[in-house]
C-alpha positions as CSV (number, residue, x, y, z in Angstrom):
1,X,-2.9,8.3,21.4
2,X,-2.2,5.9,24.0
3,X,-4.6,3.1,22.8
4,X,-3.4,0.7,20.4
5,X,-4.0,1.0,16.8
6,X,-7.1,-0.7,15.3
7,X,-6.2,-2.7,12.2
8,X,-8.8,-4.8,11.6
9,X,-12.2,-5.8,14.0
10,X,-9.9,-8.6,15.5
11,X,-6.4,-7.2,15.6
12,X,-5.0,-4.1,17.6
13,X,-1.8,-3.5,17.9
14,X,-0.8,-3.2,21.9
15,X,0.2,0.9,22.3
16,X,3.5,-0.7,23.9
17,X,5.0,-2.6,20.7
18,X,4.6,0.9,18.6
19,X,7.5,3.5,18.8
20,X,7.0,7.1,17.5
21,X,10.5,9.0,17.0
22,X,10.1,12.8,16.0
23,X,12.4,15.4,13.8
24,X,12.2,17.9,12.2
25,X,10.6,18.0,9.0
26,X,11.3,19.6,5.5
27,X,8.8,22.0,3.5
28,X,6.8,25.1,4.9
29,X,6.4,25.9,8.1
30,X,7.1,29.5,8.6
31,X,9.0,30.5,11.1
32,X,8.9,27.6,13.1
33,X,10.3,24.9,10.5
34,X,13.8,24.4,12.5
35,X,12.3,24.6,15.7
36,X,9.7,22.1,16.0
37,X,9.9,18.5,15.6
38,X,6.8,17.2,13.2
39,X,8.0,14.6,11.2
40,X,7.0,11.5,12.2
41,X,8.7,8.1,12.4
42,X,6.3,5.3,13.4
43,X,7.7,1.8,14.1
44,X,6.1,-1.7,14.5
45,X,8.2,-4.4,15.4
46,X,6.3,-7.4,13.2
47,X,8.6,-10.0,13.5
48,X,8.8,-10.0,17.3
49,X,4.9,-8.8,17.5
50,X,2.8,-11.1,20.5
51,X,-0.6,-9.8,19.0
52,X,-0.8,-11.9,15.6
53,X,-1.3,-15.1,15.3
54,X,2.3,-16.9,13.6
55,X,0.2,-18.0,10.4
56,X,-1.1,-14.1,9.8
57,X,2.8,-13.4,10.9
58,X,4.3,-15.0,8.6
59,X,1.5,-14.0,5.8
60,X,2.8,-10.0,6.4
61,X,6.2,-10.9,6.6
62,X,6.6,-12.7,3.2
63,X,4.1,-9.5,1.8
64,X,6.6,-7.0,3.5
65,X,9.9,-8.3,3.0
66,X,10.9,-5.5,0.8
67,X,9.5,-2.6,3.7
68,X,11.6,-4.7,6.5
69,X,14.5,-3.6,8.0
70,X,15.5,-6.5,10.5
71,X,11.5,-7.6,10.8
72,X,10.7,-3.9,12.2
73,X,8.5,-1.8,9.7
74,X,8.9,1.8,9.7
75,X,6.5,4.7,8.2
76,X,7.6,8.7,8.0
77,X,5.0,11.3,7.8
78,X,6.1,14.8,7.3
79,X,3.0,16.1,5.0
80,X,1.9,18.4,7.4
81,X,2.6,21.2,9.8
82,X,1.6,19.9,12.8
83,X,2.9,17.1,14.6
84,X,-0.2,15.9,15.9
85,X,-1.7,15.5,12.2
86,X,1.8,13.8,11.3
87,X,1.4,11.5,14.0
88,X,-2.5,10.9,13.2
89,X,-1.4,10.0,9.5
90,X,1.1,7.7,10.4
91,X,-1.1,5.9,12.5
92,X,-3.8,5.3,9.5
93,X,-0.7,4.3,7.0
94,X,0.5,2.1,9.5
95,X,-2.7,0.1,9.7
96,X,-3.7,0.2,6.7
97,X,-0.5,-1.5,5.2
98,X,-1.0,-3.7,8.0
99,X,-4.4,-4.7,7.1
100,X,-3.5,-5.2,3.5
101,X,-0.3,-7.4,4.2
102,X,-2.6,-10.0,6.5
103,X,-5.4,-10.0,4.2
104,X,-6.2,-13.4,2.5
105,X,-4.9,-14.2,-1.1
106,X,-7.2,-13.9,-3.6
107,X,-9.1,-16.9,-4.7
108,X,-7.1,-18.2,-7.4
109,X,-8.4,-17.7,-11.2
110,X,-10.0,-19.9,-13.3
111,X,-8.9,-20.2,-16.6
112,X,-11.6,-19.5,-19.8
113,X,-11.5,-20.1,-23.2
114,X,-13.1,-17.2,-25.2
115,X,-16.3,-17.6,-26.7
116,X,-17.1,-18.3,-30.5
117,X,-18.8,-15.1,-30.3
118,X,-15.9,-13.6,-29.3
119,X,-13.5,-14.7,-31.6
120,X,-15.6,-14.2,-34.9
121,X,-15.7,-10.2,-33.4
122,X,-12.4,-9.7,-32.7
123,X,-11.6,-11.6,-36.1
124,X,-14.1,-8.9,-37.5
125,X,-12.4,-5.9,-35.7
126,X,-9.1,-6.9,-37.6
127,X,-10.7,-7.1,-40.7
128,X,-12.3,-3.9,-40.5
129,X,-8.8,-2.6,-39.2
130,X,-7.1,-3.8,-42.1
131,X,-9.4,-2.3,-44.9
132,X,-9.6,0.9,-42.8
133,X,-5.6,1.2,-43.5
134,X,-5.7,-0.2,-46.8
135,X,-7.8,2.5,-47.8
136,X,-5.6,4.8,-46.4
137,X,-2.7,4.1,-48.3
138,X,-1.9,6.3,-51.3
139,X,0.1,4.1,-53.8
140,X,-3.4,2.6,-55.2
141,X,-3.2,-0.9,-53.5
């Protein structure tokens, strides 16, 4: 657990700029539940990260303005009994928000016009609506 974590084939972030706090964690657990710590805090400071380049920066900080709580991004994981597998699932969280936030935008759409074709069938499919209600209706229409 010492390594960095692997976001993407070109970004890891440095071990050193990831902090891991640990409580203790609702749900079952037995005997053990107030005794050991399992939950899982895991905290990445992105505004003040050296690892990104500023453009790919900026990118995840606009996408994860609403996570941010003074440029530091912070994920819990308390789903499981042990803390290992809390910190394990943290770590893939982490880094996969990550790698979502610094992806590229979409190419953007090009509008269409629908077809003849398909304006003659959904013209059709209302028709065909229409009757099919109209024949439903009791009053003798």
């Amino acid at each position: 657990m010492d390594d960095g974590l692997r976001v993407t084939d070109r970004w890891t972030v440095p071990a050193a700029e990831l902090r891991e706090r640990f409580s203790r964690s609702s749900g079952p657990g037995g005997q053990g539940v107030n005794t050991t710590d399992s939950r899982v805090e895991l905290s990445f400071d992105l505004a003040g990260t050296t690892g990104l380049p500023p453009a790919l920066r900026e990118r995840a900080l606009d996408r994860l303005a609403g996570r941010l709580v003074d440029g530091v991004l912070t994920i819990a994981a308390s789903e499981h009994r042990a803390q290992l597998a809390n910190r394990e699932a943290a770590r893939e969280r982490l880094a996969a928000l990550l790698r979502e936030a610094v992806a590229p935008p979409p190419p953007p759409r090009r509008p269409t016009r629908p077809s003849r074709g398909a304006k003659e069938r959904r013209l059709a499919d209302k028709k065909r609506q229409s009757q099919r209600k109209r024949d439903r209706r009791a009053d003798g229409d």
